[in-house]
C-alpha positions, 0 to 999 in steps of 0.5 A: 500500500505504501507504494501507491503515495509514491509517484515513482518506483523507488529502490532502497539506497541504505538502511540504518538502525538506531538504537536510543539508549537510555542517557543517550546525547542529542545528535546534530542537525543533518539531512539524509539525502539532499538528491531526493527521495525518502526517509522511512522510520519504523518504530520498534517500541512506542517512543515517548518525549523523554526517549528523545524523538526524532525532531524535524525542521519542517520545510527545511527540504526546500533551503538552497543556499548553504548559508541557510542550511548553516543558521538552521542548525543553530536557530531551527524555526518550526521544529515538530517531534513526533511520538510514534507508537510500536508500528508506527511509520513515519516518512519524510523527505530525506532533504528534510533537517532533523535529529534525535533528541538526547535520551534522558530516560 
């Protein structure tokens, strides 16, 4: 089904599993891919604030000049954290800036 939101085929270019643990440190602002394509987040357990959800930068996607990219990693503007349930599945443009948050549980 999830094919059918895509307007073309894609292939999967590289899978990363992460793995929050507990006291684990904020990451830095980054995007996946800046060529195109998507980011596929599936949660494995239900993640909580504390767990330090993934944060996004929305529209960030849509920054040219590397000076902005550059100011959005130290003044982020419209920043949304989604908690995701187990099974929950988040996609997101991969030239989207984001990070996990720090772990404090």
């Amino acid at each position: 089904p999830w094919r059918q939101l895509l307007s073309e085929p894609e292939s999967v270019s590289l899978i990363h599993l992460l793995d929050s643990k507990p006291k684990s440190a904020k990451q830095n602002w980054h995007a996946d891919n800046t060529k195109g394509g998507h980011t596929v987040v599936i949660a494995m357990c239900n993640v909580h604030e504390d767990m330090g959800p993934t944060a996004l930068q929305l529209g960030s996607h849509h920054l040219k000049e590397f000076s902005d990219f550059f100011w959005a990693c130290f003044a982020p503007a419209e920043v949304a954290r989604p908690l995701l349930s187990k099974g929950d599945v988040l996609v997101y443009n991969s030239g989207v800036l984001h990070c996990g948050d720090a772990n404090s549980s």
